[in-house]
C-alpha positions in Angstrom: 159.5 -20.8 124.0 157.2 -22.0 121.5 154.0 -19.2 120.0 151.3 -21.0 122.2 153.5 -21.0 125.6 153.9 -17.2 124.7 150.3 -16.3 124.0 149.6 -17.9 127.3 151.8 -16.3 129.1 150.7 -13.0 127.6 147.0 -13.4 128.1 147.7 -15.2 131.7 149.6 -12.0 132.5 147.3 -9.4 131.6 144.6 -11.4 133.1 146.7 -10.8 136.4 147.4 -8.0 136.0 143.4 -6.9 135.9 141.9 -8.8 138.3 144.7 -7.6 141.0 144.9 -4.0 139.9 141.0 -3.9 140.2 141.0 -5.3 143.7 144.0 -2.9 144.4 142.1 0.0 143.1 138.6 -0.6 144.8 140.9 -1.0 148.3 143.0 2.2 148.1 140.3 4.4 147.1 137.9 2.4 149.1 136.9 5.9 150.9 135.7 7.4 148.0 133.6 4.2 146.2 132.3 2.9 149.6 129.0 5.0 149.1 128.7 3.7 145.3 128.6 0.6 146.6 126.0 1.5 149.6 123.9 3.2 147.5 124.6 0.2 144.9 125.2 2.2 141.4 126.2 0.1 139.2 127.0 1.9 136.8 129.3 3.9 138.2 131.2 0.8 139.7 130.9 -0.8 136.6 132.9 2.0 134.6 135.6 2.6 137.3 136.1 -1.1 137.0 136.4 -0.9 133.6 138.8 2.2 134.2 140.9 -0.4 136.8 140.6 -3.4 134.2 142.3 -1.1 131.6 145.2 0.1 133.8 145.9 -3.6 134.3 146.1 -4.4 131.1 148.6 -1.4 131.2 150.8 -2.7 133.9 150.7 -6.2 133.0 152.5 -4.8 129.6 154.3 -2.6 131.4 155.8 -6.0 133.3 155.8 -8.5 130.5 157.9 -5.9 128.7 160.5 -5.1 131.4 160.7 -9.2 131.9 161.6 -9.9 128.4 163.6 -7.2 128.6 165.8 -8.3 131.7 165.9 -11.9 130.4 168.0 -10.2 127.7 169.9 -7.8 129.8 170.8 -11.0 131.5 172.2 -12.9 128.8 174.4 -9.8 127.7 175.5 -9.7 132.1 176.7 -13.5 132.2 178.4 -13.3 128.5 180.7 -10.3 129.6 180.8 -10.3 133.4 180.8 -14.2 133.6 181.1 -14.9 137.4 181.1 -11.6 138.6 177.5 -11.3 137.1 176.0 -12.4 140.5 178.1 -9.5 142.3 177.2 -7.0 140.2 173.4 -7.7 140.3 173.9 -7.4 144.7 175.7 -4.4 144.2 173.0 -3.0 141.7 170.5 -4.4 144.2 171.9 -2.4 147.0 172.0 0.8 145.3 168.4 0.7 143.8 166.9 -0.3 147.8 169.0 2.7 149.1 167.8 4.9 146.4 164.6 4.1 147.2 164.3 5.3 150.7 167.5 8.0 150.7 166.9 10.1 147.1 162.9 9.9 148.0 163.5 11.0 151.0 165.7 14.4 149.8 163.0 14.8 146.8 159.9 14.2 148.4 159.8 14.2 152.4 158.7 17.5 153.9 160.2 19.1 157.4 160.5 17.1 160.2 158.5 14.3 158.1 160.2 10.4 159.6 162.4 8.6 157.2 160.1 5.2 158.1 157.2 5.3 155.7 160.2 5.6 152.8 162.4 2.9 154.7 159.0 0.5 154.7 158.2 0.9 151.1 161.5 -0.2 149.9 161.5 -2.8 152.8 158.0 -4.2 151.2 159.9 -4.5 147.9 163.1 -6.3 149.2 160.6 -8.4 151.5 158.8 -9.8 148.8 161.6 -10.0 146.2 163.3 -12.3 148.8 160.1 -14.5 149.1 159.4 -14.7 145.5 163.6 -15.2 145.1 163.8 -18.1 147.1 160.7 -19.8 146.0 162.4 -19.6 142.5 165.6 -21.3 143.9 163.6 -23.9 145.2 162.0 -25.0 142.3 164.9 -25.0 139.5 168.6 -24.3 142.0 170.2 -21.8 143.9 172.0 -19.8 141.1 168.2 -18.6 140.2 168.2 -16.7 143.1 170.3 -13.5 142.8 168.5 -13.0 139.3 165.3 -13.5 140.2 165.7 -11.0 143.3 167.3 -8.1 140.9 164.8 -8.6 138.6 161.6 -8.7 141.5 163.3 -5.3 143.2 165.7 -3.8 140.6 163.3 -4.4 137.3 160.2 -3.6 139.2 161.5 -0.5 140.5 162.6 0.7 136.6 159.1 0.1 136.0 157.3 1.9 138.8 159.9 4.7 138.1 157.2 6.7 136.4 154.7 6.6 139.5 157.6 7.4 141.9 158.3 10.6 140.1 155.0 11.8 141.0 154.8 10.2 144.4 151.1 10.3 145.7 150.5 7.1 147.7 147.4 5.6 146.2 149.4 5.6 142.8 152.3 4.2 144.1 150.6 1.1 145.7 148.1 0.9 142.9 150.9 0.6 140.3 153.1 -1.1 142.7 151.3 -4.2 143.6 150.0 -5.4 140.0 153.7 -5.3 138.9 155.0 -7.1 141.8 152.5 -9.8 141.1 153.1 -9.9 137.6 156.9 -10.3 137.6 156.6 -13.1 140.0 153.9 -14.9 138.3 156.4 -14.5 135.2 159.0 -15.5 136.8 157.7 -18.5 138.7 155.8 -19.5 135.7 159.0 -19.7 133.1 160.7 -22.7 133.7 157.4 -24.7 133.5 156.6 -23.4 130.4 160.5 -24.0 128.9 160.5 -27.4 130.5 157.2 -28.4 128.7 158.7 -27.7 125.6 161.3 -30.2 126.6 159.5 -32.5 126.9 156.9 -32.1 124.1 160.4 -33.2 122.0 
């Protein structure tokens, strides 16, 4: 990928990555800044948006690294797995949803407390990771779609791993949403920018 198709990439990402984990921000916590706004202090909306805008900028980096990172995690899987690559990522795939809902369940669930809140949070993530997965497939071929859907559910969840620890549920959508954005606006955005360097040639 040539410099420039980097830098915008970069800049696109952690422009994302602001604008959603402001709106994300403002709508989770929208019991608490809902009088700011009646009461229309600016100020003090204009410095927790400054606060959100910074955690973008955070979780966009947060996603651009763990993206570049997997894009060389999966050159390393296809040159020693070869063809089993594919059935390794599903079987990594598997294990990473089921940890999602059965170890944060043992951790973090209280007595009595239903196992469905857990089971829908890791369904959200497998939901969209299928969307985003097969809208990959679509637009370059159908051997796209196995990586793209470990890297939307099995990358994103290595990145959200430090919100999960703590597990309080305006963090973990707050965090949760920007990256899930990000990483498919990385990955959807890729093979444009490789095939314009083809043909700039």
């Amino acid at each position: 990928m040539k410099s420039r198709n980097w830098v915008r990439l970069f800049l696109s990402t952690l422009l994302i990555g602001a604008i959603s984990t402001s709106i994300v921000g403002f709508t989770v916590k929208w019991t608490e800044y809902k009088s700011l706004f009646i009461s229309f202090d600016v100020l003090e909306i204009a410095s927790i948006l400054l606060w959100l805008v910074g955690l973008g900028f955070i979780f966009s980096i947060i996603s651009q690294m763990g993206f570049f990172a997997y894009l060389t995690v999966h050159r390393f899987g296809l040159g020693i797995f070869r063809k089993l690559w594919s059935p390794v990522q599903i079987v990594v795939i598997a294990f990473v949803l089921f940890d999602l809902v059965y170890f944060r369940y043992q951790v973090f669930a209280s007595e009595g407390e239903s196992l469905v809140p857990y089971v829908m949070l890791a369904l959200l993530v497998a939901v969209y990771g299928l969307i985003i997965a097969f809208v990959k497939s679509r637009q370059t071929n159908q051997q796209a779609f196995v990586p793209a859907l470990f890297f939307m559910i099995v990358v994103t969840t290595i990145e959200w791993f430090p919100v999960l620890r703590v597990n309080e549920t305006d963090w973990l959508y707050l965090m949760l949403i920007p990256l899930l954005i990000c990483n498919a606006y990385q990955l959807l955005i890729l093979h444009k920018l490789i095939n314009n360097r083809a043909e700039s040639k």
